[in-house]
C-alpha positions as CSV (number, residue, x, y, z in Angstrom):
1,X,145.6,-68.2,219.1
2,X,148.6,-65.9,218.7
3,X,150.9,-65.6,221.8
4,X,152.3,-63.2,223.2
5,X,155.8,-64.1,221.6
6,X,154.6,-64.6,218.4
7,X,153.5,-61.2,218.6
8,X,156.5,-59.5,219.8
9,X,158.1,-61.5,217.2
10,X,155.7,-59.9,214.4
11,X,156.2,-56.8,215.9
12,X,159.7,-55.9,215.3
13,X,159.1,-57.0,211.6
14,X,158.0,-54.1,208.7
15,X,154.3,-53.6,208.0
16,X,154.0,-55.0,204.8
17,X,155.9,-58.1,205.8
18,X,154.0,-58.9,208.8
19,X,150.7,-58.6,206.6
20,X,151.7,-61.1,204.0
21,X,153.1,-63.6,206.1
22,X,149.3,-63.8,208.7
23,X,148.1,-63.9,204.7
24,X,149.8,-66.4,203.6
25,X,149.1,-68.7,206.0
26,X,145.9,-67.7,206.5
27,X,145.2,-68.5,203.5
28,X,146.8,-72.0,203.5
29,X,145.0,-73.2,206.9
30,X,141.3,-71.8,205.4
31,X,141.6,-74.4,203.0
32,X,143.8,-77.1,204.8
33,X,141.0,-77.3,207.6
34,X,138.5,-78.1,205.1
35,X,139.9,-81.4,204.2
36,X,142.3,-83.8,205.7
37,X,146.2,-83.2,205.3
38,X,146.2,-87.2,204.2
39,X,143.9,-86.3,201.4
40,X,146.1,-82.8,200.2
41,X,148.9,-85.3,200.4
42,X,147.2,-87.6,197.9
43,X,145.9,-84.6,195.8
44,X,149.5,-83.6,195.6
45,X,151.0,-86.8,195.0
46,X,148.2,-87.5,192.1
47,X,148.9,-83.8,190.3
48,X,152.6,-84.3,190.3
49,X,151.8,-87.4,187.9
50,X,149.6,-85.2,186.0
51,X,149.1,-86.0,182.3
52,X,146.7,-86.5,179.3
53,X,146.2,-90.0,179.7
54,X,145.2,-89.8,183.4
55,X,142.1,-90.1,182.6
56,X,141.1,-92.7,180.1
57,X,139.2,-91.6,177.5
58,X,137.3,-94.6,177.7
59,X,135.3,-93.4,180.5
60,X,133.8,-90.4,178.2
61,X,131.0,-90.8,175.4
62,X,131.4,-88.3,172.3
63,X,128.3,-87.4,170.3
64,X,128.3,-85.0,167.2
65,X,126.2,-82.4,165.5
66,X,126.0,-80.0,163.3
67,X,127.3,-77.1,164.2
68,X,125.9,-73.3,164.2
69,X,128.8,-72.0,164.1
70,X,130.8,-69.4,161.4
71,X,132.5,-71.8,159.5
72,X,131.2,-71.3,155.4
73,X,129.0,-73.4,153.9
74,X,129.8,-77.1,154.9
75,X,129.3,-75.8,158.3
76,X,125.6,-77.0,158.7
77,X,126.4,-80.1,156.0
78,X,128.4,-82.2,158.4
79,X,128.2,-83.1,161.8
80,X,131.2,-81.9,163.4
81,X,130.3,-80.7,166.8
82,X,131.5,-82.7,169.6
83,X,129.6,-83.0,172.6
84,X,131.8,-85.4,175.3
85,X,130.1,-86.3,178.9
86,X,131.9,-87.5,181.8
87,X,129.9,-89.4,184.5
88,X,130.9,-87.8,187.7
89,X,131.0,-91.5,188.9
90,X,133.4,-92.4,186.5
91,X,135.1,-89.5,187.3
92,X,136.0,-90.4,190.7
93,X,138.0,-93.2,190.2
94,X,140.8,-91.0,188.3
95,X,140.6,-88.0,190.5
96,X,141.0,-86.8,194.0
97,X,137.9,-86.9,196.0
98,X,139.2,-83.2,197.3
99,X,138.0,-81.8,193.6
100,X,135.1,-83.6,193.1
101,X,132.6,-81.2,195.2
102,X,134.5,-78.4,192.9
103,X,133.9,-80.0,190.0
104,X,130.2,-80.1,190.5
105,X,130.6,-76.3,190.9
106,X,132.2,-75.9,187.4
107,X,130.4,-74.4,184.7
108,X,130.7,-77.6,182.7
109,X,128.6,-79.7,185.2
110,X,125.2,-80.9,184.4
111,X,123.3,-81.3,187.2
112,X,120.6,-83.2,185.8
113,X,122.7,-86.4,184.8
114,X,125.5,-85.2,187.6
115,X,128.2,-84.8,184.8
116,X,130.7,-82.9,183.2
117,X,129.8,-82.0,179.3
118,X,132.1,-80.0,176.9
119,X,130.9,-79.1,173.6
120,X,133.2,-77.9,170.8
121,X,132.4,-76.9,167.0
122,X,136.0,-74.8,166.9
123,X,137.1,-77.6,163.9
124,X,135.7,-78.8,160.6
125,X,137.2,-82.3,162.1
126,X,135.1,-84.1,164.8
127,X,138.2,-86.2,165.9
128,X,139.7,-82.7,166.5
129,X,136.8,-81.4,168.0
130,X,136.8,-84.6,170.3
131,X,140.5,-84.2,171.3
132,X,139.8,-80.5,172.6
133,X,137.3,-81.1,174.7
134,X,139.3,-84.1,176.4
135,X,141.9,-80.4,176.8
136,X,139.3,-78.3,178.1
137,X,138.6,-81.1,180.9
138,X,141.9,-81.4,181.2
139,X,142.5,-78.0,181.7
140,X,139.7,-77.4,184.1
141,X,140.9,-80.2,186.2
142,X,144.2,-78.2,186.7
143,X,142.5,-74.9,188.1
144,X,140.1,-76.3,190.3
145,X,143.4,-78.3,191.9
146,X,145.0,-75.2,191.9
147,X,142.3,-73.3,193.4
148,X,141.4,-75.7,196.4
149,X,145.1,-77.6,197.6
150,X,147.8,-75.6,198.8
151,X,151.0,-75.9,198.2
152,X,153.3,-78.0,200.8
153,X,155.6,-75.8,203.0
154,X,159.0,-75.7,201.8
155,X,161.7,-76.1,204.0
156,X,162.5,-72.3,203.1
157,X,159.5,-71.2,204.8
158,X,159.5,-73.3,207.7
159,X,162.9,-71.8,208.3
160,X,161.6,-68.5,208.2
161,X,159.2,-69.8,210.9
162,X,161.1,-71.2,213.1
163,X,163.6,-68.1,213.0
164,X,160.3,-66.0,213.8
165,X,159.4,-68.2,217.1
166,X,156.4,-68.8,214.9
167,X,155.1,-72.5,215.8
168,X,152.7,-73.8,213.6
169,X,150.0,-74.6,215.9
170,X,150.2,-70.8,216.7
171,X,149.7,-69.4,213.4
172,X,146.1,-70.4,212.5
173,X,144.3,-67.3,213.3
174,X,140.3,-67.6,212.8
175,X,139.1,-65.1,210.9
176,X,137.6,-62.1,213.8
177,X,140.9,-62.8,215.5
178,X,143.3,-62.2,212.1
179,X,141.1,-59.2,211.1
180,X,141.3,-57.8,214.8
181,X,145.1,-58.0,215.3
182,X,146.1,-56.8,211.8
183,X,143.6,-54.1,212.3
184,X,145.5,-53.0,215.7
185,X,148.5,-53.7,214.1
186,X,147.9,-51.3,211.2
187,X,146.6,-48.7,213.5
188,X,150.1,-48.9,216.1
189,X,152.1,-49.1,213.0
190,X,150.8,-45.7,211.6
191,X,150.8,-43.8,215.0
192,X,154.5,-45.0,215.5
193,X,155.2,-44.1,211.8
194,X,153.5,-40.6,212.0
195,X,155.4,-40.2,215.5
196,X,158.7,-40.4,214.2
197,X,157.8,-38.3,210.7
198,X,157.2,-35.6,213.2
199,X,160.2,-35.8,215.0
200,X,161.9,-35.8,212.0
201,X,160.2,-32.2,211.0
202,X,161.0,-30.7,214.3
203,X,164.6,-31.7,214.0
204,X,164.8,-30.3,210.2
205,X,163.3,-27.1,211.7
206,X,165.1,-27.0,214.7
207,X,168.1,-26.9,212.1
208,X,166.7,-24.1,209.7
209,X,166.1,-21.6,212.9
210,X,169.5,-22.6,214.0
211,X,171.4,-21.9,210.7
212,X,169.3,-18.4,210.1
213,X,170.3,-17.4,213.8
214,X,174.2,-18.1,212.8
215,X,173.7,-15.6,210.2
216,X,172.3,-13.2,212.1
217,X,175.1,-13.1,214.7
218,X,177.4,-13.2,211.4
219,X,175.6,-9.8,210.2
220,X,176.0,-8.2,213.6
């Protein structure tokens, strides 16, 4: 929960800033809680050490056909099409055990012999073929871990917290609480914003009638 310092803290900030800062972290404890900070650590560690030969090749199995694609007429003469499957098993070793439930939700996942399978016909060449469907795993590796781990706190933001009175602890909101405050938040915001709008008006006014009333006793 909030407390009541934090929220006086908030307060005094402007609107939009208050907003994205509950959304930020919002957003970064919805998916913290779902795992362990150990294992975002080790998803972390693992991404920063990222590359093409992270996961062998030696674990996939390539098969070719012909393909149906455009492609003239040698197109359905040779069997270029690659077709590579992954064992999800085989997967695991080489990949964070945070993706792995994501990468059964990918569209490349085969549920029926729990797999990921690319195809590609995009090249005469089935070595070429072969090499971009290694990318296209690759590259779908990369969203899914940039989808479900957030990225660690800087020391920038933490600053930011501490300068707030903003303890960590205090900042995970569930989600009826965080849509409740920002929703009174929003609503005091705007009364206190169309408050001083109309004071503003009445001043400006106040001025108008003021000047015309010099001229006046000027004319007379």
């Amino acid at each position: 929960m909030l407390c009541i310092q934090t929220l006086r803290s908030l307060s005094i900030r402007p609107l939009s800033g208050q907003l994205a800062l509950i959304q930020q972290f919002q957003s970064y404890s919805s998916r913290s809680t779902e795992v362990g900070e150990a294992d975002l650590v080790t998803a972390r560690q693992w991404f920063s050490n990222l590359k093409e030969g992270t996961i062998p090749a030696s674990i996939a199995k390539t098969t070719f056909s012909r393909s149906s694609g455009a492609g003239g007429q040698k197109v359905n003469k040779t069997s270029s099409k690659a077709t590579t499957v992954w064992p999800i098993g085989s997967l695991q070793r080489y990949i964070p055990e945070v993706l792995i439930p994501e990468l059964r939700a990918c569209r490349y996942y085969v549920s029926s012999s729990d797999s990921i399978t690319i195809q590609c016909d995009s090249s005469r060449s089935q070595s070429e073929n072969t090499e971009q469907t290694h990318h296209r795993l690759m590259e779908e590796v990369k969203r899914i871990y940039k989808n479900k781990v957030p990225g660690a706190t800087t020391a920038e933001q933490k600053a930011k917290i501490e300068k707030l009175n903003l303890p960590l602890e205090e900042i995970w909101l569930d989600r009826s609480q965080k849509n409740s405050w920002i929703s009174d938040t929003c609503r005091s915001r705007q009364k206190s914003e169309n408050a001083m709008r109309l004071k503003m008006k009445k001043q400006q006014s106040e001025k108008k009638q003021s000047r015309r009333g010099g001229r006046g006793n000027q004319d007379l």
